[in-house]
C-alpha positions as CSV (number, residue, x, y, z in Angstrom):
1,X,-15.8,-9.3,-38.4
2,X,-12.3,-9.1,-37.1
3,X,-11.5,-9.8,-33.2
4,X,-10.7,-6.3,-32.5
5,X,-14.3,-5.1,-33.7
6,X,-15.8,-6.0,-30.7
7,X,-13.5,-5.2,-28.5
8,X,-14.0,-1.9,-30.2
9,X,-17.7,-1.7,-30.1
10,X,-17.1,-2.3,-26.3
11,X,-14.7,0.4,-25.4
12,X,-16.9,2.5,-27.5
13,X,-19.8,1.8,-25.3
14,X,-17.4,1.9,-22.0
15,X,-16.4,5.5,-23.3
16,X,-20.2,6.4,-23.4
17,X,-20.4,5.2,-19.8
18,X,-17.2,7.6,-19.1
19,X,-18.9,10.7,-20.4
20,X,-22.4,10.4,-18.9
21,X,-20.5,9.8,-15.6
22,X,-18.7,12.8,-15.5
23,X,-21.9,14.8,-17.3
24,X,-23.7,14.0,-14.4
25,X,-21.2,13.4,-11.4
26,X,-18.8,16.2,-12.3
27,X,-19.6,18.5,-14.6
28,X,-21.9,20.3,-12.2
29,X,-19.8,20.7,-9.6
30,X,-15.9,20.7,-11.1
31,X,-15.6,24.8,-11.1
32,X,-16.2,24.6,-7.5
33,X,-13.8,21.8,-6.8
34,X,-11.6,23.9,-8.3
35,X,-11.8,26.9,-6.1
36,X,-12.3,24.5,-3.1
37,X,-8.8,22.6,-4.1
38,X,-9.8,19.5,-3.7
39,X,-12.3,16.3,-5.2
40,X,-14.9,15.8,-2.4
41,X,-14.0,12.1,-1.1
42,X,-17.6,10.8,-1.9
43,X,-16.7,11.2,-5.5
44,X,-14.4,8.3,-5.5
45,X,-16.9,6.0,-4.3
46,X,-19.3,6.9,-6.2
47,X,-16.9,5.7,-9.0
48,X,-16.1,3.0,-7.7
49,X,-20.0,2.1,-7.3
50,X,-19.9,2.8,-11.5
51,X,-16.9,0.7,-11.7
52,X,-14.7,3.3,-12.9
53,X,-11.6,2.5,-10.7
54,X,-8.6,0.2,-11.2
55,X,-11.0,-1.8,-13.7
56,X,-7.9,-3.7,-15.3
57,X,-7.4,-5.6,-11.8
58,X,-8.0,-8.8,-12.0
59,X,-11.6,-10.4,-10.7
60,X,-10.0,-12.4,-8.4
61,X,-9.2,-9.1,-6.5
62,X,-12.5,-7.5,-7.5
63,X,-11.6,-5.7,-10.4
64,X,-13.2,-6.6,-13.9
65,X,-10.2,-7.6,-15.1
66,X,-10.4,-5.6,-18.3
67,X,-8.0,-4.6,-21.3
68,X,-5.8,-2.0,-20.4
69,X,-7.2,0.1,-22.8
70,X,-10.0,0.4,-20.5
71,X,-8.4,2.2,-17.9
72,X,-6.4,4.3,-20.1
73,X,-10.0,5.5,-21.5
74,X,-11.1,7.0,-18.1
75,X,-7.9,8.8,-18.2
76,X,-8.3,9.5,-21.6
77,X,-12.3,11.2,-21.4
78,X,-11.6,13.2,-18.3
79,X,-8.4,15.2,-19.7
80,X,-10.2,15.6,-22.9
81,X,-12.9,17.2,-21.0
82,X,-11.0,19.3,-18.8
83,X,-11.1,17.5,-15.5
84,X,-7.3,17.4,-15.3
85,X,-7.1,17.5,-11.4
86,X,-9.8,14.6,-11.1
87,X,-7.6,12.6,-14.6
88,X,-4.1,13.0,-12.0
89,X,-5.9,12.0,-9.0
90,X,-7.4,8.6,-10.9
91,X,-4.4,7.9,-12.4
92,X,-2.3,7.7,-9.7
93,X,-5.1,5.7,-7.6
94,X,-5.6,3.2,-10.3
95,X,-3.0,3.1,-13.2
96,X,0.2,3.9,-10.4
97,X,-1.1,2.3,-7.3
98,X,-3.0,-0.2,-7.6
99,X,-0.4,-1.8,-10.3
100,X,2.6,-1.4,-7.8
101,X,0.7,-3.9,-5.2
102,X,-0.3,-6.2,-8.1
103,X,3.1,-6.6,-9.4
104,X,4.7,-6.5,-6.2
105,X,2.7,-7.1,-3.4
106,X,2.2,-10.5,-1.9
107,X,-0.9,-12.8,-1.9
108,X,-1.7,-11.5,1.2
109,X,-1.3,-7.8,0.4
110,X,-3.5,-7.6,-2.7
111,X,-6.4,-9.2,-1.5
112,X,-5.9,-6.7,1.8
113,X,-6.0,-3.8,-0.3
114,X,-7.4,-3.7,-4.0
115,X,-10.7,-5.0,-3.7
116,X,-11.0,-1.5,-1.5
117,X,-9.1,0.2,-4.0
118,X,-11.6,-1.0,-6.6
119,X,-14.7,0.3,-4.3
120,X,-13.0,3.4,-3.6
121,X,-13.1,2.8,-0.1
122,X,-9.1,2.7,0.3
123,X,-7.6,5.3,-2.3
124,X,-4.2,5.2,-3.0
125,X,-0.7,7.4,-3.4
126,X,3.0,6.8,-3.8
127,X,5.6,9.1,-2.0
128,X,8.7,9.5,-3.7
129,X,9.8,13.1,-3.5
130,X,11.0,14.9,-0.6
131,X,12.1,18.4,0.0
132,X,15.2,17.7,-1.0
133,X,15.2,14.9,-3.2
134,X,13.0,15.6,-7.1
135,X,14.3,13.6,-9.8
136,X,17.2,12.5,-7.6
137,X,15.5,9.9,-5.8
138,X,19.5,8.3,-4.7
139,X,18.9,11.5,-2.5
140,X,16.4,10.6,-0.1
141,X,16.7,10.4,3.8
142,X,12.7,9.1,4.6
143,X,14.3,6.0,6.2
144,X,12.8,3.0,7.8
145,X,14.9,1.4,11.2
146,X,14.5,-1.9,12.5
147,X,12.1,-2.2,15.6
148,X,11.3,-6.2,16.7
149,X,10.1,-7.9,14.1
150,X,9.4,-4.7,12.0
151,X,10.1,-1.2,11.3
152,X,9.5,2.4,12.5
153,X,9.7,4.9,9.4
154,X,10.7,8.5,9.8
155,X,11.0,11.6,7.6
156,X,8.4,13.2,5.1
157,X,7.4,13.6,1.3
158,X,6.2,16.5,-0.7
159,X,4.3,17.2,-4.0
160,X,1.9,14.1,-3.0
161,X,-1.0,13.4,-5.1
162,X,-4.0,12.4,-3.3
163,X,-1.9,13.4,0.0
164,X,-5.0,14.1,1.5
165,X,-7.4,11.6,0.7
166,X,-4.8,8.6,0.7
167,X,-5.7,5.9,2.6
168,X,-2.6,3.6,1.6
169,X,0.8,5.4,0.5
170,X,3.6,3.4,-0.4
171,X,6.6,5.1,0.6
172,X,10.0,5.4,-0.7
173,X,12.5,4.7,2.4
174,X,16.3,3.7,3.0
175,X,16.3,0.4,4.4
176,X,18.1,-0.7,7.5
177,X,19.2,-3.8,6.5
178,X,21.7,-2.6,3.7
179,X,23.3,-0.1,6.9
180,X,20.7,2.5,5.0
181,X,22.0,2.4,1.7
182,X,19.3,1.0,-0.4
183,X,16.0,1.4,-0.9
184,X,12.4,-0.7,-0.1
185,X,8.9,0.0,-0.7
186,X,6.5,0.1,2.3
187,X,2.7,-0.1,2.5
188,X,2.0,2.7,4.8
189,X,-1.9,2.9,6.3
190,X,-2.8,6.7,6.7
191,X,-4.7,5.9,10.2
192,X,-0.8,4.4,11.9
193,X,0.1,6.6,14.8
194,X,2.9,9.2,13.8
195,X,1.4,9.7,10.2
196,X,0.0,13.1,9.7
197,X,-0.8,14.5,6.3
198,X,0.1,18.6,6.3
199,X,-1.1,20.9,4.3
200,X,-2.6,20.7,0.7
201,X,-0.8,23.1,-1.4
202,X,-1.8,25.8,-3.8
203,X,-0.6,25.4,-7.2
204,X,-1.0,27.2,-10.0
205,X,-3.1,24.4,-12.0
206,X,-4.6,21.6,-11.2
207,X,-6.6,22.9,-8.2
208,X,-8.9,20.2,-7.3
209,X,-5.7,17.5,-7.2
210,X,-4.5,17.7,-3.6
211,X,-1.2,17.7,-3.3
212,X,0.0,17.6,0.1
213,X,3.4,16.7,2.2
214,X,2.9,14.0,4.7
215,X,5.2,13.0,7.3
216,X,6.0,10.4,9.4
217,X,7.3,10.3,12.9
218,X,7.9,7.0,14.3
219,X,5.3,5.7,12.2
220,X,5.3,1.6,13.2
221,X,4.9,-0.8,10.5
222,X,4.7,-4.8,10.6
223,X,7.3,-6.7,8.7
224,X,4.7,-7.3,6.3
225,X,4.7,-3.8,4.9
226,X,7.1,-4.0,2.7
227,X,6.3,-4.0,-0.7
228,X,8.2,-6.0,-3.3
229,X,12.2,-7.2,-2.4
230,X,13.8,-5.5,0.3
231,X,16.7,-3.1,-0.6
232,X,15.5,-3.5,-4.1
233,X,12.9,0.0,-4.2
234,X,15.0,1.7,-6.8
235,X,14.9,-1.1,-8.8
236,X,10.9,-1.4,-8.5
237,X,9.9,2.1,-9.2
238,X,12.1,1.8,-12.1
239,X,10.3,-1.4,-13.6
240,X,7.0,0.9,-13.0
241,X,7.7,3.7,-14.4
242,X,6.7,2.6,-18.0
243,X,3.1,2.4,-16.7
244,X,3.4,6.3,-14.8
245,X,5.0,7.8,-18.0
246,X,2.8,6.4,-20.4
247,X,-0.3,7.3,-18.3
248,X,0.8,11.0,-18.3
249,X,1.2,10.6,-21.8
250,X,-2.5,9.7,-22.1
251,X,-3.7,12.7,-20.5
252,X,-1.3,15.0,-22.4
253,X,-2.7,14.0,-25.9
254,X,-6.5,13.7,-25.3
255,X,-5.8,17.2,-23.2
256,X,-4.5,18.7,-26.3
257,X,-6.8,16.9,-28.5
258,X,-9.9,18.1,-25.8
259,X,-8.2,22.1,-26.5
260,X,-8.9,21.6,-29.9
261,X,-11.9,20.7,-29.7
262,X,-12.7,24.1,-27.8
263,X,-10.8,26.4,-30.2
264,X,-12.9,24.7,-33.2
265,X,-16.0,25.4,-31.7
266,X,-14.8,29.2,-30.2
267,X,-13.1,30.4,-33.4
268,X,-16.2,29.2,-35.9
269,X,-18.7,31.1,-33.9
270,X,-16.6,34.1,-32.7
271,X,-16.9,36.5,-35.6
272,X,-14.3,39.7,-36.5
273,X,-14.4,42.1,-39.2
274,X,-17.8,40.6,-40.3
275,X,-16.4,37.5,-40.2
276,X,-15.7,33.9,-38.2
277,X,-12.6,34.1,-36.7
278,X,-11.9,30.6,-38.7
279,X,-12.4,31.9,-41.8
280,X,-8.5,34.1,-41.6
281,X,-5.8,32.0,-43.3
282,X,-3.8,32.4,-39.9
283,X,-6.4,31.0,-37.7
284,X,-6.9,27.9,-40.4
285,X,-2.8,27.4,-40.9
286,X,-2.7,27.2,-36.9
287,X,-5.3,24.9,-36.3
288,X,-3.6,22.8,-38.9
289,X,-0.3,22.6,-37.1
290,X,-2.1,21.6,-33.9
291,X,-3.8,19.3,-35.0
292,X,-0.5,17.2,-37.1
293,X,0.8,17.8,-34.5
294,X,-1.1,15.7,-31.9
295,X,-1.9,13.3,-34.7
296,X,2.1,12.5,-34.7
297,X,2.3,12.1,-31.1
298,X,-1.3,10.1,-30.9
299,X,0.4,7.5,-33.8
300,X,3.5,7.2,-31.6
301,X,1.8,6.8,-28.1
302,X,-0.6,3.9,-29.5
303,X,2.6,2.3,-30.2
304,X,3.9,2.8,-26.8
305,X,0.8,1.1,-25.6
306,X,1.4,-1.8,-27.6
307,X,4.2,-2.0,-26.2
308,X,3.3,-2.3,-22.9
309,X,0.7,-4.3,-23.8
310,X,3.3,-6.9,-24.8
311,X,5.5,-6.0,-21.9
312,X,8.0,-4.5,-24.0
313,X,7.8,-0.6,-22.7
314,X,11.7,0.0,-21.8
315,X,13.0,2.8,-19.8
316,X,14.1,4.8,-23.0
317,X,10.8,4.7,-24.9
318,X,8.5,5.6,-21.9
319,X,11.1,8.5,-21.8
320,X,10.3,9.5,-25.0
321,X,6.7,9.6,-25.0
322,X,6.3,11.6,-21.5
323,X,9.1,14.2,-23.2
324,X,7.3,14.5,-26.6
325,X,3.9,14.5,-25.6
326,X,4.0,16.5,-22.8
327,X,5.9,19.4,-25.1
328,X,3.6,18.7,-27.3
329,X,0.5,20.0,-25.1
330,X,2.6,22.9,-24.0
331,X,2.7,24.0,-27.8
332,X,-1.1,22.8,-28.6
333,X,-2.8,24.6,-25.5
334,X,-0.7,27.7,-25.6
335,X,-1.8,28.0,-29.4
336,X,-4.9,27.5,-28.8
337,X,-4.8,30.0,-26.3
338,X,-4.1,32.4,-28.3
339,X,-6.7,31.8,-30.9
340,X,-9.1,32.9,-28.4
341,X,-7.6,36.6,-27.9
342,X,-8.3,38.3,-24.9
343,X,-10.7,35.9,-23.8
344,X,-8.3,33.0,-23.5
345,X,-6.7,35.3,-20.7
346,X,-9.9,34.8,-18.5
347,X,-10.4,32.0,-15.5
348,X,-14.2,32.0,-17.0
349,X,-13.1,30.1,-20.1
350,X,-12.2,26.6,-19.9
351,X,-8.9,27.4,-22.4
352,X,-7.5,28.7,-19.5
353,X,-7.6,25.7,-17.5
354,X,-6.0,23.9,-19.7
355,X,-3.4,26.2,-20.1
356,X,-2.8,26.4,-16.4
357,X,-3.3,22.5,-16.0
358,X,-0.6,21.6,-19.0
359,X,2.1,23.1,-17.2
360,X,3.2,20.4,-14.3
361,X,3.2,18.1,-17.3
362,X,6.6,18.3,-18.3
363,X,7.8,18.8,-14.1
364,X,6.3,15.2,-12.5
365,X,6.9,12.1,-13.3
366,X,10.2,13.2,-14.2
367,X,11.6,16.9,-15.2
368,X,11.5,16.7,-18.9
369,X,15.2,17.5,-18.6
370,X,15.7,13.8,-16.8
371,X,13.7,12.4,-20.0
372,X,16.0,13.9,-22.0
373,X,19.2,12.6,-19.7
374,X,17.8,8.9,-19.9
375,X,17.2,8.8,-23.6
376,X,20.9,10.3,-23.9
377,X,22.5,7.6,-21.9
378,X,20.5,4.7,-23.9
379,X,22.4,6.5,-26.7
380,X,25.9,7.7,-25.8
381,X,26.4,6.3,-21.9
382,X,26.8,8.3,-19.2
């Protein structure tokens, strides 16, 4: 026996914990998540209860201190299965999060916060993008000013996942003590006077993830709320990013791989002319592209994860995976769309979800089009 077969036998059994978890927890109830827009807060702790949260944190802040692949599994089941609102809102909590305060945070800071992030009891969210500011995070103006011996922060975000049930955002601000030109991190608590969360906005997919603005008016923060080296945020979220583009990379191929599944089972019983639907050359020849094709980007997304396994996910390569892989799920679940007919046209059918779901894939974490700027520069320069 090798030392990867047990690890393998164990993330085997951890994925059979995964399913049952979401066969019984959500299941049930996703559909009318869906149509409420949002995932009730209980939920979290119940999966935090399971263990199901930030489990690669170390024990020493309450996590099981697990192999990454562990995490990336939850990740992994939930977008096979559909539950791509509930897959964005974990993600961000537990693979985004939670590994911004480990890397960054002080002593003091991640025994504060991720034991609850491991219960559930504090869930977590990162603000980045502003009305103004996307991609082009130079162009913020969320900005924190000097007040005693810490800060008041001022200004507001968009587009944030788990706006509404955050209970720690760090926030992207310009710092006063560069005259506002760079950047810093702050650990914001959602119950500081002069935070208030608006709205959680309707989207065209992904119903159940809120996704709200939040603002922040006066908000008053200790000087220990900063996160990481001061003036040096810009420089953090790009050592992080890796992680965040490789996670949405691990939805996007067991998404596609999950609308497979659902178009194998759909086209061998759905009969026409007397016949399966998987029996016409065109439906066989299509379900042969989709599936090399996720097979190519499953081969070069385990190597990403080696990769950051071994702390060697650059810039440039996490680039590459979100770009491929989420243009890749574009193609698979549109195809598989329209293997279904008609019927892949209707809410009713899950296919439809996905469809709907894939879309914001290749808009967050970075338009596709700034994947393709950053892999240009690491070839030809600005």
């Amino acid at each position: 026996m090798t030392a990867a077969e047990p690890l393998a036998a164990e993330l085997s059994d951890w994925r059979d914990t995964i399913r049952r978890f979401l066969t019984d927890e959500v299941e049930p109830h996703y559909e009318r998540w869906e149509k409420d827009g949002i995932v009730p807060r209980e939920l979290y702790l119940k999966m935090g209860e399971a263990g199901l949260l930030c489990v690669d944190v170390p024990e020493e802040y309450g996590g099981a201190g697990a192999p990454l692949e562990f995490s990336f599994a939850i990740a992994e089941e939930s977008a096979r299965l559909g539950y791509m609102s509930l897959c964005s809102n974990v993600m961000m909590h537990s693979d985004i999060v939670a590994p911004y305060i480990l890397h960054l945070g002080s002593e003091a800071q991640k025994r504060h916060y991720l034991p609850k992030m491991v219960s559930g009891e504090c869930f977590g969210a990162l603000a980045m993008t502003e009305p103004g500011a996307g991609s082009d995070l130079q162009a913020i103006r969320t900005s924190a000013t000097a007040d005693g011996d810490g800060f008041r922060l001022n200004g507001s975000k968009i587009f944030i996942t788990n706006g509404q049930h955050a209970g720690v955002v760090i926030v992207a601000a310009k710092d006063p003590r560069s005259g506002g030109k760079d950047m810093t991190l702050f650990l914001v608590d959602t119950d500081r006077p002069g935070f208030t969360r608006g709205r959680n906005l309707d989207k065209i997919g992904m119903h159940a993830a809120d996704t709200s603005e939040l603002f922040f008016d006066n908000v008053p923060l200790a000087a220990d709320a900063a996160l990481g080296r001061a003036g040096n945020g810009f420089g953090h979220l790009m050592d992080e990013l890796p992680r965040e583009r490789l996670m949405l990379a691990v939805a996007a191929v067991a998404h596609a791989e999950g609308a497979l599944e659902r178009t194998v089972e759909y086209v061998t019983a759905r009969k026409a002319f007397g016949q399966p639907v998987s029996s016409f050359q065109n439906t066989r020849f299509e379900l042969a592209k989709i599936k090399t094709d996720i097979e190519v980007h499953r081969a070069y997304y385990e190597k990403c994860r080696a990769l950051y396994a071994d702390g060697k996910l650059g810039v440039t390569e996490a680039a590459i995976i979100k770009l491929a892989t989420s243009e890749m799920e574009g193609r698979v679940v549109d195809a598989c769309l329209q293997l279904f007919g008609g019927y892949g046209y209707m809410s009713e059918y899950p296919i439809a979800r996905y469809w709907t779901d894939a879309r914001i894939q290749r808009i967050y974490g970075g338009t596709n089009e700034i994947m393709k700027e950053v892999i240009a520069r690491a070839l030809v320069g600005r």
